[in-house]
Structures are given as structure tokens and as C-alpha cells.
N, CA, C and O atoms as CSV, one atom per row, in Angstrom:
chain,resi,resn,atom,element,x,y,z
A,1,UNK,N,N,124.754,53.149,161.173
A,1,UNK,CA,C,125.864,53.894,161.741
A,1,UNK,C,C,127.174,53.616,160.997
A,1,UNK,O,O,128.008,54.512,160.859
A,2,UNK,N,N,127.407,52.076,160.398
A,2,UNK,CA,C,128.155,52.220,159.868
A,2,UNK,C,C,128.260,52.601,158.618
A,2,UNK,O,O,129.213,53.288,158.251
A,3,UNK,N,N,127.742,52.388,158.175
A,3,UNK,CA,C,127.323,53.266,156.741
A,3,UNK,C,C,127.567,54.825,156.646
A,3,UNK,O,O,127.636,55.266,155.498
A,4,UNK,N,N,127.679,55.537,157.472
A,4,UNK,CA,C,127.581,56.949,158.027
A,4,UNK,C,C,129.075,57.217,158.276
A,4,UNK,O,O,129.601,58.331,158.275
A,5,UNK,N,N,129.648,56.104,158.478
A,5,UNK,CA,C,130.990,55.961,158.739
A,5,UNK,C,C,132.335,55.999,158.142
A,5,UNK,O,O,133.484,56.438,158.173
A,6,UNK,N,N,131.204,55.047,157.424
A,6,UNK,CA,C,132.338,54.468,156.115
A,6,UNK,C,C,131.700,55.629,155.052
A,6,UNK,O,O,132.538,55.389,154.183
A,7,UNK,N,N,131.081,56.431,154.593
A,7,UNK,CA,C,131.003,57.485,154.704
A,7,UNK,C,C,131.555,58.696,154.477
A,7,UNK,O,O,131.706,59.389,153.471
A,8,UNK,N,N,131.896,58.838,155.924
A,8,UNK,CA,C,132.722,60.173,156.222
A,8,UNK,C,C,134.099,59.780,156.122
A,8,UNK,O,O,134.916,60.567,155.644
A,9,UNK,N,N,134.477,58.512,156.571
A,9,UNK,CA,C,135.650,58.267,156.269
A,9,UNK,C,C,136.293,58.211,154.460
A,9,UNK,O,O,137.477,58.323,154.143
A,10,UNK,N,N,135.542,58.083,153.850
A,10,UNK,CA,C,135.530,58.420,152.476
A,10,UNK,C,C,135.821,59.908,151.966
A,10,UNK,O,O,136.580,60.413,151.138
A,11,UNK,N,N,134.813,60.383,152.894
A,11,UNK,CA,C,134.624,61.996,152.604
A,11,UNK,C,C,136.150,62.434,152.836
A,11,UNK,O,O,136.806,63.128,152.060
A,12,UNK,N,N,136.560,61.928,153.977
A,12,UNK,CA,C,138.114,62.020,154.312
A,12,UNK,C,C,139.271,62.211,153.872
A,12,UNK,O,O,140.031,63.161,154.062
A,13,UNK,N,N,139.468,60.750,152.929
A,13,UNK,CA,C,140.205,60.339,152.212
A,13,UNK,C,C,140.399,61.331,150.706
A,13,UNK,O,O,141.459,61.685,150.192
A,14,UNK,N,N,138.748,61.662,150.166
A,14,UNK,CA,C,139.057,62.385,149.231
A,14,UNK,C,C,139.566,64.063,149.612
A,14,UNK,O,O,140.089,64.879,148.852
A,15,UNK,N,N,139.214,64.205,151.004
A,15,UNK,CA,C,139.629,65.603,150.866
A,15,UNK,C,C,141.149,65.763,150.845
A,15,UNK,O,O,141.942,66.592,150.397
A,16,UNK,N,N,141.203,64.788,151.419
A,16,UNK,CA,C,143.054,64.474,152.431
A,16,UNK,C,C,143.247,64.337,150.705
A,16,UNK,O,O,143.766,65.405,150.379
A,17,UNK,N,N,143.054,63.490,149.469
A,17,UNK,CA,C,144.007,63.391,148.262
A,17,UNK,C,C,143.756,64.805,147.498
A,17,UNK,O,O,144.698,65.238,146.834
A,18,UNK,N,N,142.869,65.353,147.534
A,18,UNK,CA,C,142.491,66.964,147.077
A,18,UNK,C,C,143.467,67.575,147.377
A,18,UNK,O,O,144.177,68.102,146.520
A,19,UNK,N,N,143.805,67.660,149.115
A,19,UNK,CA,C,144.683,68.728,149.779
A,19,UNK,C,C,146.244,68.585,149.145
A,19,UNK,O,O,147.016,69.500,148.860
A,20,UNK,N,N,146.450,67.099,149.019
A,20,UNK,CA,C,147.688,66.434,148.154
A,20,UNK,C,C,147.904,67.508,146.999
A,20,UNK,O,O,148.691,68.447,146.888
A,21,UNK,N,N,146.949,67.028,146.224
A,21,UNK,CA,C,146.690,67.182,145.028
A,21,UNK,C,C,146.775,68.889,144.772
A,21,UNK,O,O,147.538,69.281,143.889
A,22,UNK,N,N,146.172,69.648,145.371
A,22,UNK,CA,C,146.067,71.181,145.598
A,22,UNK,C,C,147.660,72.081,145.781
A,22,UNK,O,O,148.194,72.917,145.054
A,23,UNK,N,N,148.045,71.511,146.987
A,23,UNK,CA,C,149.422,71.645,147.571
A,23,UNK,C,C,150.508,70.995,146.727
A,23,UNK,O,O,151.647,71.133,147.173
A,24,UNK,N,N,150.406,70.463,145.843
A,24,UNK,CA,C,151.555,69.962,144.631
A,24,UNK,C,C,151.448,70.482,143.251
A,24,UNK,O,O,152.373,70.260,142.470
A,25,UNK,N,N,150.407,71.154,142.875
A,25,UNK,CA,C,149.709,71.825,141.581
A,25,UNK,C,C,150.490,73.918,142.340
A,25,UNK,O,O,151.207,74.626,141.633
A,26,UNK,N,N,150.069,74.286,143.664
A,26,UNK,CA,C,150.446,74.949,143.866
A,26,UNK,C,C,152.273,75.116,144.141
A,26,UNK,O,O,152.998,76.039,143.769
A,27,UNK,N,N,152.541,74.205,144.705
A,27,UNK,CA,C,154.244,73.919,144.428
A,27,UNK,C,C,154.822,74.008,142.399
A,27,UNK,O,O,155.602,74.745,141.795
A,28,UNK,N,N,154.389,73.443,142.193
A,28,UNK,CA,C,154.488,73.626,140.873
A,28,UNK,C,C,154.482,74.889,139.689
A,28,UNK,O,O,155.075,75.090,138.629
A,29,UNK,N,N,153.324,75.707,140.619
A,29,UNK,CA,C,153.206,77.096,139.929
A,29,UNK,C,C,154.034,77.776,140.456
A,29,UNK,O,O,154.486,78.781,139.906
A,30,UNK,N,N,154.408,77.363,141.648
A,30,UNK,CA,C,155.495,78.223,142.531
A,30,UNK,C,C,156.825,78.738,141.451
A,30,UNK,O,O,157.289,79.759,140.942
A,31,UNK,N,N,157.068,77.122,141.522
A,31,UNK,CA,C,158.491,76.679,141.178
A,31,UNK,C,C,158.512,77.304,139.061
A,31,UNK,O,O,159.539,77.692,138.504
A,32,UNK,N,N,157.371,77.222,138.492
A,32,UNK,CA,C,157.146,77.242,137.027
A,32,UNK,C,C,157.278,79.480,137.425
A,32,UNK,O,O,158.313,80.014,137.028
A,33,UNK,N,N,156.416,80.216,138.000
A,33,UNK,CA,C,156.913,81.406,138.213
A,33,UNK,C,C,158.185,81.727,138.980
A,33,UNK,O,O,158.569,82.865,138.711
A,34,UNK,N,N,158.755,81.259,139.618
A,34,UNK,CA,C,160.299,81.486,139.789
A,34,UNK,C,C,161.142,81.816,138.625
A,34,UNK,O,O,161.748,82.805,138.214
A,35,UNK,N,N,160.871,80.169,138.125
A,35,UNK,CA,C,161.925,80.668,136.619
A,35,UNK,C,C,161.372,81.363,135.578
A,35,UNK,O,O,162.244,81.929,134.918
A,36,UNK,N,N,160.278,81.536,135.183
A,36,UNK,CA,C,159.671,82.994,134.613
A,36,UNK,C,C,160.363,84.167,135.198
A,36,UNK,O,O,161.280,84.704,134.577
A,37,UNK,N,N,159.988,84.580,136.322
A,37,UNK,CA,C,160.752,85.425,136.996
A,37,UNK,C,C,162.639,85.557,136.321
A,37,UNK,O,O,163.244,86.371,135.623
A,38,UNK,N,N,162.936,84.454,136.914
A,38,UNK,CA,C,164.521,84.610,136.531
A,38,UNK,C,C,164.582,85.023,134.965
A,38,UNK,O,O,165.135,85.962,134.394
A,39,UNK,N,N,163.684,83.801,134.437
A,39,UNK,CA,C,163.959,84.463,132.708
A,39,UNK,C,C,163.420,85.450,132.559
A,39,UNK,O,O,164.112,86.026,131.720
A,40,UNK,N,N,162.358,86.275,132.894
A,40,UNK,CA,C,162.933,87.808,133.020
A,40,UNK,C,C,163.898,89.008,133.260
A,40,UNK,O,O,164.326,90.025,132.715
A,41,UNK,N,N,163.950,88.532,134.002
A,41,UNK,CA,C,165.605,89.079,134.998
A,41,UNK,C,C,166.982,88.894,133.865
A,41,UNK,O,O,167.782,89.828,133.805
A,42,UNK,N,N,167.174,87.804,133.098
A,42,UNK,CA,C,167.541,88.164,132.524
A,42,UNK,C,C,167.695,88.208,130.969
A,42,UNK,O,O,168.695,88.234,130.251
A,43,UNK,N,N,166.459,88.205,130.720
A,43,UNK,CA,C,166.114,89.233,129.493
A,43,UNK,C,C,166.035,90.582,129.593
A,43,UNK,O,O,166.249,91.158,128.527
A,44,UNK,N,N,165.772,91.351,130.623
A,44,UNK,CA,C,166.141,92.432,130.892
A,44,UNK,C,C,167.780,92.790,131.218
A,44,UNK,O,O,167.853,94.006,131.396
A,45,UNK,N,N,168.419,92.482,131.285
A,45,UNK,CA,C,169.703,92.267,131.563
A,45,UNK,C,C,169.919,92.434,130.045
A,45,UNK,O,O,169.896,93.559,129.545
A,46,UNK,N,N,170.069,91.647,129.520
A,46,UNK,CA,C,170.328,91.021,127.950
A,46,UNK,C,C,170.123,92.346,127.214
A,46,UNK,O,O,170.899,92.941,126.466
A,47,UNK,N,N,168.525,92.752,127.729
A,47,UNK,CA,C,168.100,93.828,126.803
A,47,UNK,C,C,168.959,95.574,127.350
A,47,UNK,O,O,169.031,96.675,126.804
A,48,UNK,N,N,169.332,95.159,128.313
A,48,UNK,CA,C,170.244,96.430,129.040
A,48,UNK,C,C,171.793,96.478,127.914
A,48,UNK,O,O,172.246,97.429,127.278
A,49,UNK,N,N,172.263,95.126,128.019
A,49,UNK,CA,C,173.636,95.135,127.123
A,49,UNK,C,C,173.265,95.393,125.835
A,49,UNK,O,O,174.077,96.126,125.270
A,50,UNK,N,N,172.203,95.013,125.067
A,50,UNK,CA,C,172.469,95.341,123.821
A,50,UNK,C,C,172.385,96.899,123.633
A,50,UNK,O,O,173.192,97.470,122.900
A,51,UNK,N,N,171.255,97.676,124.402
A,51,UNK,CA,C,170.999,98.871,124.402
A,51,UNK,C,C,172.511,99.706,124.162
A,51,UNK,O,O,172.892,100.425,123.239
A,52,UNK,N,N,173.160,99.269,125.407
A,52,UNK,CA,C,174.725,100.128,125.677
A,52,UNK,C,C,175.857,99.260,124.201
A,52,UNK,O,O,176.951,99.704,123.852
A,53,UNK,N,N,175.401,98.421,123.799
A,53,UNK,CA,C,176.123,98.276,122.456
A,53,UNK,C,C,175.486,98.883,121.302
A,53,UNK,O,O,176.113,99.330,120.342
A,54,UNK,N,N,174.399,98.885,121.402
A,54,UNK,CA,C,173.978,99.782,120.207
A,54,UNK,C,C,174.505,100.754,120.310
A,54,UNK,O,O,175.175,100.903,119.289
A,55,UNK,N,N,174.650,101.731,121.091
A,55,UNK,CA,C,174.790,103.111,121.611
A,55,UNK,C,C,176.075,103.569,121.221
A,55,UNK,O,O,176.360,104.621,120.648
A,56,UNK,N,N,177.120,102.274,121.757
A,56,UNK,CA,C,178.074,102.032,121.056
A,56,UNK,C,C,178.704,102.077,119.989
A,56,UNK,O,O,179.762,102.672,119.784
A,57,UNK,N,N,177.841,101.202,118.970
A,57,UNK,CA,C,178.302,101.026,117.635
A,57,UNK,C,C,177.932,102.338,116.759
A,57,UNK,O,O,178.539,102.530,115.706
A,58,UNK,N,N,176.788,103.372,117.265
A,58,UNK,CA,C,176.247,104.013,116.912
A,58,UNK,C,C,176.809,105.243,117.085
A,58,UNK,O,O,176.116,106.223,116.815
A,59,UNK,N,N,178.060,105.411,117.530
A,59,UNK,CA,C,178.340,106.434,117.904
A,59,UNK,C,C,179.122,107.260,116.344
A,59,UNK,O,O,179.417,106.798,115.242
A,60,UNK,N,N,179.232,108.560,116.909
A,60,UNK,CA,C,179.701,109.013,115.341
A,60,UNK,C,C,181.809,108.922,115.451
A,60,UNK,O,O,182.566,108.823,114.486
A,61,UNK,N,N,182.037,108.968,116.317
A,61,UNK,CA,C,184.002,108.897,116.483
A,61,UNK,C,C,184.004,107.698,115.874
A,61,UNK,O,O,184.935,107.558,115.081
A,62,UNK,N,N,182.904,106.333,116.035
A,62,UNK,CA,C,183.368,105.196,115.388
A,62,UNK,C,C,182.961,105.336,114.048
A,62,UNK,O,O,183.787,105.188,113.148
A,63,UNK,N,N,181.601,105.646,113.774
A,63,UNK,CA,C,181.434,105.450,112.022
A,63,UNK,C,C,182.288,106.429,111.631
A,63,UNK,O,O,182.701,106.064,110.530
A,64,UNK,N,N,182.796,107.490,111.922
A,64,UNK,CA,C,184.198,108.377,111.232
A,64,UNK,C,C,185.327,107.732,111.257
A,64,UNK,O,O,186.200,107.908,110.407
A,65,UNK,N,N,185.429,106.904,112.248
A,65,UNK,CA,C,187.066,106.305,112.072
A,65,UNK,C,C,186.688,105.053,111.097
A,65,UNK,O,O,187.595,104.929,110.275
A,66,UNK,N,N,185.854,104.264,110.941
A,66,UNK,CA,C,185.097,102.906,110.053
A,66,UNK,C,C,185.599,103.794,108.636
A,66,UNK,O,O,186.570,103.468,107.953
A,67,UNK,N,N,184.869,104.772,108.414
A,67,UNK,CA,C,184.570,105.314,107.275
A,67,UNK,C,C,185.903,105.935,106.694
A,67,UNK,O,O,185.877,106.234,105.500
A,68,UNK,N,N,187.061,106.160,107.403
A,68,UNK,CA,C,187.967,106.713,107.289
A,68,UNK,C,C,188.921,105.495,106.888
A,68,UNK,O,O,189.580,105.506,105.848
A,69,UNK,N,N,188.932,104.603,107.671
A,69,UNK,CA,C,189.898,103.655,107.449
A,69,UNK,C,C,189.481,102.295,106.553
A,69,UNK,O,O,190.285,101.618,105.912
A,70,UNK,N,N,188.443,102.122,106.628
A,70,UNK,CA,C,187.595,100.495,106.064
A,70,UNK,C,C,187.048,101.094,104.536
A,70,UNK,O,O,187.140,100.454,103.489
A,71,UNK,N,N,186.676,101.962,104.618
A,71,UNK,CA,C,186.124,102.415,103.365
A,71,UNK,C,C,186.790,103.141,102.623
A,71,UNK,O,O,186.716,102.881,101.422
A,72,UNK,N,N,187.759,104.414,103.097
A,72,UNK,CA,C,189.231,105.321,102.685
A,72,UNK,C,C,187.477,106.168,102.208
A,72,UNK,O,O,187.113,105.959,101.050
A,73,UNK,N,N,186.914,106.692,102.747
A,73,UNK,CA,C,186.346,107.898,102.249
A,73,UNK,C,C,186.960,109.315,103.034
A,73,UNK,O,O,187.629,109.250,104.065
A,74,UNK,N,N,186.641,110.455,102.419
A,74,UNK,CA,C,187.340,111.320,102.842
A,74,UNK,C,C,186.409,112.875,102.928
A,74,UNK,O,O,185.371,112.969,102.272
A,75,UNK,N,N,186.759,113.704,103.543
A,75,UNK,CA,C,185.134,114.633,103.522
A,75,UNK,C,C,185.063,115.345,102.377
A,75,UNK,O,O,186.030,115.679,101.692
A,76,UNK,N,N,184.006,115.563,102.177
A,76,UNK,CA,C,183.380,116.852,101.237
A,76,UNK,C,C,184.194,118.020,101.224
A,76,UNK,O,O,184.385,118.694,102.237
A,77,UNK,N,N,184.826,118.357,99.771
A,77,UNK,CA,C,185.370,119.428,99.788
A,77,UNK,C,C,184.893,120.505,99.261
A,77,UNK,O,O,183.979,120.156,98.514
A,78,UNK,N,N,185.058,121.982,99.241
A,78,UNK,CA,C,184.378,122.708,97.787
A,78,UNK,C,C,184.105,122.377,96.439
A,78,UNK,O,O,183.235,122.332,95.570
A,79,UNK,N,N,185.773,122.083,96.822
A,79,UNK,CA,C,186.550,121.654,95.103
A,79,UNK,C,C,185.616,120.223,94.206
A,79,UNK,O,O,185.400,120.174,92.995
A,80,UNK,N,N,185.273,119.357,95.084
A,80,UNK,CA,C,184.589,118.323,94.652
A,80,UNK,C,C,183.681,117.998,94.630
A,80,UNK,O,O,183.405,116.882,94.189
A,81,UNK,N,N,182.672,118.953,95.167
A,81,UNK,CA,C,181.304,118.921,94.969
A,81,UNK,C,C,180.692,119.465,93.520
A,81,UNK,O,O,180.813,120.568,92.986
A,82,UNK,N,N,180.102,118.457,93.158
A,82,UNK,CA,C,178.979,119.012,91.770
A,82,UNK,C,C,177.383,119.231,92.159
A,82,UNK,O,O,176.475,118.625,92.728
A,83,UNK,N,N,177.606,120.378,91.544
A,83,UNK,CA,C,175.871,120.783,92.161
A,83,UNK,C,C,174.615,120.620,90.593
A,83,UNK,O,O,174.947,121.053,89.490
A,84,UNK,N,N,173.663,120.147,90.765
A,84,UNK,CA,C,173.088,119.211,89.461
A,84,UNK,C,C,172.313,120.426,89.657
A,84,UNK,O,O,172.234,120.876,90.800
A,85,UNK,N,N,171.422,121.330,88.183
A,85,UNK,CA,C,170.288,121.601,88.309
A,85,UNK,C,C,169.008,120.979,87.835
A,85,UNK,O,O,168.882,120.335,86.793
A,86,UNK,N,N,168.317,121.172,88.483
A,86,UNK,CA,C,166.629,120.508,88.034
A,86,UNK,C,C,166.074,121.541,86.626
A,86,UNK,O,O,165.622,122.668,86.421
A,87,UNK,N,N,166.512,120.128,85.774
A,87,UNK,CA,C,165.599,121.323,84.288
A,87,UNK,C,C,164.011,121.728,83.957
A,87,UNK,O,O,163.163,120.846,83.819
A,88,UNK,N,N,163.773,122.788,83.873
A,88,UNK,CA,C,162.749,122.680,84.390
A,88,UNK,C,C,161.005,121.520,83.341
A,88,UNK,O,O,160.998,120.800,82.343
A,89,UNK,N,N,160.115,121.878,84.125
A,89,UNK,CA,C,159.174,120.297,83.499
A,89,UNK,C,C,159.108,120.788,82.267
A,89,UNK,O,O,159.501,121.952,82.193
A,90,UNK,N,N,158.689,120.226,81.111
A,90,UNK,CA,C,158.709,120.783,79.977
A,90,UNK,C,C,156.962,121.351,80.133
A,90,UNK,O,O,156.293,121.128,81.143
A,91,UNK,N,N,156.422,122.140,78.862
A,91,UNK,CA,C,155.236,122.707,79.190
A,91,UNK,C,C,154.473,121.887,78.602
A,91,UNK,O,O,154.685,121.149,77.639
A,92,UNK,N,N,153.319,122.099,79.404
A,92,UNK,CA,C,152.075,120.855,78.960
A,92,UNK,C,C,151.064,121.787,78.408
A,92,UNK,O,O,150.552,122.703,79.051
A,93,UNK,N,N,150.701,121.362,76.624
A,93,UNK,CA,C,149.852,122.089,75.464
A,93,UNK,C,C,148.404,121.048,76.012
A,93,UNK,O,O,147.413,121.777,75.960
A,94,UNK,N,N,148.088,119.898,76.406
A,94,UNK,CA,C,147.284,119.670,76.692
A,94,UNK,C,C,146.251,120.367,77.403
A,94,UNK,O,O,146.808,120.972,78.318
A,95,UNK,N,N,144.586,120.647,77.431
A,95,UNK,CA,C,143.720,120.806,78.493
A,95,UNK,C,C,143.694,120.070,79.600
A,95,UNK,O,O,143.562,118.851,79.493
A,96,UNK,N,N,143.817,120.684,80.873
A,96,UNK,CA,C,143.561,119.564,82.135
A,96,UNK,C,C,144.761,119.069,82.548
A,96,UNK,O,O,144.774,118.160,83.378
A,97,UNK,N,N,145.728,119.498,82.124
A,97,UNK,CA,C,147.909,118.569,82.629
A,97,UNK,C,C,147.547,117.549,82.128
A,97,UNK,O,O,148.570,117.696,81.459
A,98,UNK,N,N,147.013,116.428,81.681
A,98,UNK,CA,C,147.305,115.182,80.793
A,98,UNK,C,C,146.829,114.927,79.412
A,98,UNK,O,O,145.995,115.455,78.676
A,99,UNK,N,N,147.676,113.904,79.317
A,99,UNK,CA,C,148.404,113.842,77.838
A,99,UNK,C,C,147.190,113.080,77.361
A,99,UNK,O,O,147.119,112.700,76.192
């Protein structure tokens, strides 16, 4: 009987340090997905501001005023455009186009 005892009281002990053990592994994942969570939250955030700065920088009133003032370029006029022609390929005496 005592043997049966000492035993179950064993059986006890390990379940009771399991349940410990279970309930602190689960606290842990708790607490380890929280801040996953948060560092999501704001990496999405993060990724919201850069979006509206790209959008920003990207706009054309700014690269015209950049380009106007930082660089002194100025637009395309008639007067200053050169138009190149393409001469044409010379003729190929070879059979087959190669030489």
C-alpha cells in the first residue's frame, strides 16, 4: 500500500512540475507574440510613412522646382532642339547578311 502511495504521490509531483513547467513556456509565448505583434504594428506604421514620403519626393512640382533651381535646367525649346538622322545600314554584298 505504501508503495502505491509513494507512487501516486510521485505521479503528483511530476504532473504538478509539468503544469509549472507548461503554464511558464505558455506565458512566455504569450509575452514573445505580444511584441511580435507590436513590432508589427509598427513596421507597418514605418512602412505607411515612407509610402507618403515617397509620394512626396516623387511628385513632379518638386522635381520641376529641384530641376529648375539645383540643376538651372530649363525646358525644351524649338530653337534648341537637334534632331539626329539614322544613316541608313550600309548594304550587305554577302550571301545570308554575314560577313
Amino acid at each position: 500500500m505504501i508503495r502505491v502511495a509513494l507512487f501516486l504521490a510521485l505521479l503528483l509531483m511530476a504532473s504538478a512540475i509539468s503544469l509549472v513547467t507548461v503554464r511558464f513556456q505558455t506565458r512566455e509565448l504569450f509575452v514573445a507574440s505580444e511584441r511580435l505583434k507590436s513590432q508589427a504594428h509598427e513596421l507597418d506604421t514605418e512602412w505607411r510613412r515612407l509610402q507618403l514620403e515617397r509620394a512626396e519626393l516623387a511628385r513632379n512640382a518638386r522635381i520641376d522646382s529641384l530641376a529648375r533651381t539645383e540643376l538651372h535646367l530649363i525646358p525644351v525649346t524649338p530653337d534648341r532642339t537637334i534632331y539626329l538622322q539614322e544613316s541608313p545600314p550600309p548594304a550587305d554584298s554577302s550571301p545570308g547578311g554575314r560577313p
